[in-house]
N, C-alpha and C positions, 0 to 999 in steps of 0.2 A: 504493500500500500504506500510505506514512503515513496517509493521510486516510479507508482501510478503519480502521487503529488508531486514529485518535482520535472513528471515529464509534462505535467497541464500546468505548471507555472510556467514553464520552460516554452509556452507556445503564446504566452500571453503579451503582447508589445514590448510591456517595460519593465519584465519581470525583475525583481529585487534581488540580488545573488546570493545565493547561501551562504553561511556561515557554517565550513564542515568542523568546525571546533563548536558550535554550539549543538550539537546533536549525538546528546549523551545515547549511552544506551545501557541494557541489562542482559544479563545471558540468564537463560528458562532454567526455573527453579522445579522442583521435583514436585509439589504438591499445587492442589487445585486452588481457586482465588477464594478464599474465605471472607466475605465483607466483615465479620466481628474484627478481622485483625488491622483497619481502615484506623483504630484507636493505637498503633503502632506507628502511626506517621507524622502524631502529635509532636514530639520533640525534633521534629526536621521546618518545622514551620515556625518564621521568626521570631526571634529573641524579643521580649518585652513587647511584643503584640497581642491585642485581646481579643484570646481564642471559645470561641463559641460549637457549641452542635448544633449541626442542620440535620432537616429531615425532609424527605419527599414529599410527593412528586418534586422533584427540581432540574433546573435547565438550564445549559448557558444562557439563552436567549433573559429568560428570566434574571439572572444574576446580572447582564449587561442591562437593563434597564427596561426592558422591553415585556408590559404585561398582558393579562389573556387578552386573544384575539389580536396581537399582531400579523403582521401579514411578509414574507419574502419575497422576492421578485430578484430570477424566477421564482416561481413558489416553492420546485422541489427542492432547492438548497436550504429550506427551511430548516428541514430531518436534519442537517449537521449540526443546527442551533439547538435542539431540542430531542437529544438522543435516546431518552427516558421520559415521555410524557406521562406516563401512569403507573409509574412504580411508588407506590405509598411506603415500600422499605425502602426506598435511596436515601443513604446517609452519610457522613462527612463533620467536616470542621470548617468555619470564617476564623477568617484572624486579621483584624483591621488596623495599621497603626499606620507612622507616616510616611509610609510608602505606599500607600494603597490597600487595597483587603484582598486578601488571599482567601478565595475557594476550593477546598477536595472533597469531591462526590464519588462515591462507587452506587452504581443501580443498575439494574436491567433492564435492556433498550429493549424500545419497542418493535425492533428489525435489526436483522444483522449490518454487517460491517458497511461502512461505504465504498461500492464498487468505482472502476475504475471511467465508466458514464459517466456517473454525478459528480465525483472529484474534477472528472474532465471539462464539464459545464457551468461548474461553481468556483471557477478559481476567484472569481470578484461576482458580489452579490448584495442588491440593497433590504433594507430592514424596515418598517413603519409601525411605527403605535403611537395612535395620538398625536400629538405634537413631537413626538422624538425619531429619528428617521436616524440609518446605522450603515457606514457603508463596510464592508467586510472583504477582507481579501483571504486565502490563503496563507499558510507560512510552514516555513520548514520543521518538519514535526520531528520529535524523536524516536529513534529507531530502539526498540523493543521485541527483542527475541518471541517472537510466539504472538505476535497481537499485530495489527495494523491501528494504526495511528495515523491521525489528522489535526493539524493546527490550524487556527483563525488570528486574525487579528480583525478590531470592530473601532471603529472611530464614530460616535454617537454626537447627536445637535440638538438639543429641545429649546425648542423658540416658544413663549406663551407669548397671549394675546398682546401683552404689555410691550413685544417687541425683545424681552430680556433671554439672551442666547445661554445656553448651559454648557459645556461639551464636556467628550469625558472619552475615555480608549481603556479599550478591554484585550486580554490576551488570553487564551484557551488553548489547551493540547488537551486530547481525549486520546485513550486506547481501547478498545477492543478486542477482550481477552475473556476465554472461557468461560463464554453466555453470561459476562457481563459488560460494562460502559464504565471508565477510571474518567475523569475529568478535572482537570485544574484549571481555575479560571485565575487570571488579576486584572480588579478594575480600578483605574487609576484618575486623577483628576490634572489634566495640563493644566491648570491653574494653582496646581498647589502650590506653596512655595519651599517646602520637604521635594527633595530628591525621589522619582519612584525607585521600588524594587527594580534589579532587572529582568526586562523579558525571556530571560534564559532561564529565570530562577522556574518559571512554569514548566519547561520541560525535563530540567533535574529534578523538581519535586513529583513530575507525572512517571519518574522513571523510578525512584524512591518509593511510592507509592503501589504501584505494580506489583515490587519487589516484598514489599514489605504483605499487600494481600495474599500473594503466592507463598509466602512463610510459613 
């Protein structure tokens, strides 16, 4: 699946070059993905951030800002944003400080992995809810033994009636391992005046995290 995603970046105008040093990986552990062991990945998530449990159904689309009945265009790139819509066991940690808030979900998708079609047709795709609209591209995902994996990045705009613009960028890697859906989100504010985490930090912890369910 990486190598479906970096041959539909690779056809796109002005595609963004990879970074082959930021695409960690893990070699396949001997036992099945256990979600109880998702509470093993707590002390990999940053230092003096306040860390929370979440719980299901939850979605990137959801975490980036985007509530029910938003809409993708195309449509079918929606499915990458929201690879678990009715899993009431997907669970996880937020951990919010001044870097942004760090998201990890493990849940069971609603459909297997994303083929090399949709990866092909979604490498850039827009988002709408409401007043907030999300443009998403593609990004180099981490390579993990035994799972296919796909990365986003989501640049967000909410303008209300008053004319007052919001923005905001989000970063997702997900993997797709043994009939479940791993996910790490971070969503960030360009306005802050705290430095964010880096975007790397999502696909080390999506690979940490793998590691740590397969334990």
């Amino acid at each position: 699946m990486t190598a479906l995603l970096l041959a539909a970046c690779a056809a796109q105008p002005n595609p963004a070059p990879p970074s082959s040093a930021s695409a960690p990986s893990v070699s396949p552990s001997a036992g099945p993905v256990n979600p109880a062991n998702i509470k093993r990945i707590r002390p990999a998530l940053p230092a003096g951030y306040e860390i929370a449990d979440v719980t299901g159904p939850l979605s990137a689309a959801g975490l980036w800002g985007f509530g029910s009945g938003w809409t993708a265009t195309p449509s079918h790139c929606g499915a990458l944003a929201d690879p678990a819509p009715a899993d009431p066991g997907a669970r996880g940690y937020s951990a919010s400080g001044p870097g942004g808030t760090v998201y990890v979900v493990v849940a069971v998708p609603g459909q297997g992995a994303p083929d090399a079609g949709l990866i092909g047709e979604c490498a850039r795709w827009t988002m709408m809810f409401a007043h907030t609209t999300g443009e998403v591209s593609l990004a180099e995902a981490p390579h993990i033994d035994g799972a296919d994996t796909v990365a986003m990045t989501v640049t967000t705009r909410m303008v209300v009636e008053s004319g007052t613009e919001t923005d905001g960028k989000a970063d997702t890697a997900q993997a797709y391992v043994d009939g479940h859906v791993v996910f790490v989100t971070l969503v960030t504010d360009p306005g802050s005046p705290h430095p964010p985490l880096d975007p790397h930090f999502v696909g080390d912890l999506l690979v940490s995290t793998v590691s740590a369910l397969r334990g």
